[in-house]
C-alpha positions, 0 to 999 in steps of 0.5 A: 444572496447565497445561504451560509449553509447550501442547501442542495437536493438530489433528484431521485424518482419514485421506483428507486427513491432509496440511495444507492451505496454510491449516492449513499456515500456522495450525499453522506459527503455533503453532509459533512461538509455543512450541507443541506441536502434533501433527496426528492423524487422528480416525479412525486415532489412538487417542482417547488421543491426543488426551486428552493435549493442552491443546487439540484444533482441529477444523480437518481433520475432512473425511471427516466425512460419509462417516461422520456418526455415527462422527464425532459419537460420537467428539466426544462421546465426547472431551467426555465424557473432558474433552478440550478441543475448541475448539467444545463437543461438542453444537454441532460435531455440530448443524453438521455436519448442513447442515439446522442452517442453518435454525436460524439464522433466530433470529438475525434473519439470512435464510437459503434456504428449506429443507425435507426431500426429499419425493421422491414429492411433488415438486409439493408441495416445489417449492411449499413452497419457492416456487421454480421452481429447487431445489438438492439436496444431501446433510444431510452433505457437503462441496466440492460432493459430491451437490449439484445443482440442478434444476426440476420436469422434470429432479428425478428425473434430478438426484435420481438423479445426486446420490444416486449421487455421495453414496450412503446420505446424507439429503438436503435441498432448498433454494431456489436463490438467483440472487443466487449467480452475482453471488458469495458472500462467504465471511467469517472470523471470529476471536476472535468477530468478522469478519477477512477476507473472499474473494468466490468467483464461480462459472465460466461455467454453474456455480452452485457455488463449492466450489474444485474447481469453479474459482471466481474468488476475490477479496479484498475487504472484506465489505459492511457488510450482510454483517459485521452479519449475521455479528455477529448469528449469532456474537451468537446463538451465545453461545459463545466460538469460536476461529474460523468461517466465515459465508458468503452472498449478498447480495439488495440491501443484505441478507445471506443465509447460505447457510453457517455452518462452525464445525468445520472450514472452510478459513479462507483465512489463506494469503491474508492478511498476518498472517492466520495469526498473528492466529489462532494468538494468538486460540488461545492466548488461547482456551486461556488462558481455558479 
């Protein structure tokens, strides 16, 4: 029997238990409308806790990547003693591990070309990807952590910058994209469609547009290339998500994902009218239909 009252339980983590202004805003939303709705840490509360809810948000999960198998265990294990996450177990881990990206070329979306690090044959990977200019960053990671870009003469200092900022992880290369010094579209999609959008330009001489690299960030609609392409991957899915992030640049009048965040991104509802709103309600018709 369903309560009257939902209770619902936002999983933070330890280093970042307080909520964003955007999960601030999303857990405010909730609360307005009748719910109950802890914020719990998945690695310090006891996974009772979190079976005792009607719906568990994946929404501050951040510390994930310091401990990639930690996390997935304890979401399989939560699905497994059916608590109710928002995003089935077996697709939050596969999108945690940032190699997923290349899946998504079956949705008909491009993506960068990608490949594992091949540290003593660097020749060979800067060929395989076709690029002058490669960007290496960890498998698991997040806000910009261990992410560097490099050519054939600096690979082994940056590889060795980014290994020390990120230590033990996997890594992955990338080809680099010049498109992104024009911007990246960072789109959110509730309820199975595109809401919003923000455009996030990189500083002058910068190429990553996390938040602590100071990006110029813009409200703006998506370019009609963008949405398509976010519907094509969220077609492609074929799962009823209560939320994601799809970000990109654009090469022309095409899309090019560079990001697909399904578990825990910031979804800027801070910067919207109604943003907040529109997710809690998108929530609780979610949970209705569970």
């Amino acid at each position: 029997m369903k309560r009257l009252v939902p209770r619902i339980v936002l999983a933070a983590c330890t280093r970042y238990p307080q909520l964003s202004i955007s999960n601030s805003a999303y857990a405010a939303a909730l609360r307005a409308r009748g719910c109950d709705l802890r914020t719990l840490a998945w690695n310090a509360a006891p996974i009772e806790a979190f079976l005792d809810s009607d719906l568990i948000l994946l929404r501050q999960t951040w510390d994930y990547q310091e401990d990639p198998g930690g996390f997935a265990a304890w979401v399989a294990r939560v699905s497994y003693l059916k608590g109710n996450v928002e995003s089935p177990a077996e697709l939050a881990i596969w999108n945690n591990d940032k190699r997923s990206l290349s899946a998504l070329g079956q949705s008909g979306v491009s993506v960068p070309e990608t490949c594992g690090l091949v540290p003593d044959k660097p020749a060979e990977m800067f060929s395989r990807l076709n690029a002058e200019k490669i960007v290496l960053k960890p498998a698991f990671g997040g806000s910009g952590v261990g992410v560097r870009l490099c050519d054939e003469k600096n690979f082994e200092s940056r590889l060795s910058e980014a290994q020390g900022e990120a230590p033990g992880r996997p890594f992955l290369a990338q080809s680099y994209l010049p498109e992104i010094a024009a911007g990246e579209w960072k789109m959110t999609c509730i309820g199975g469609r595109v809401a919003f959008a923000v455009h996030a330009v990189p500083s002058p001489g910068e190429f990553r547009i996390n938040s602590r690299f100071d990006p110029v960030i813009e409200i703006a609609p998506a370019p009609t290339g963008a949405v398509v392409a976010a519907e094509k991957i969220l077609t492609w899915l074929g799962r009823p998500l209560v939320s994601c992030r799809i970000d990109g640049v654009m090469r022309g009048d095409d899309f090019i994902c560079t990001e697909l965040e399904l578990t825990d991104p910031d979804l800027n509802l801070h910067l919207f009218d109604g943003a907040a709103e529109l997710l809690a309600s998108a929530t609780l018709e979610h949970l209705a239909s569970a």
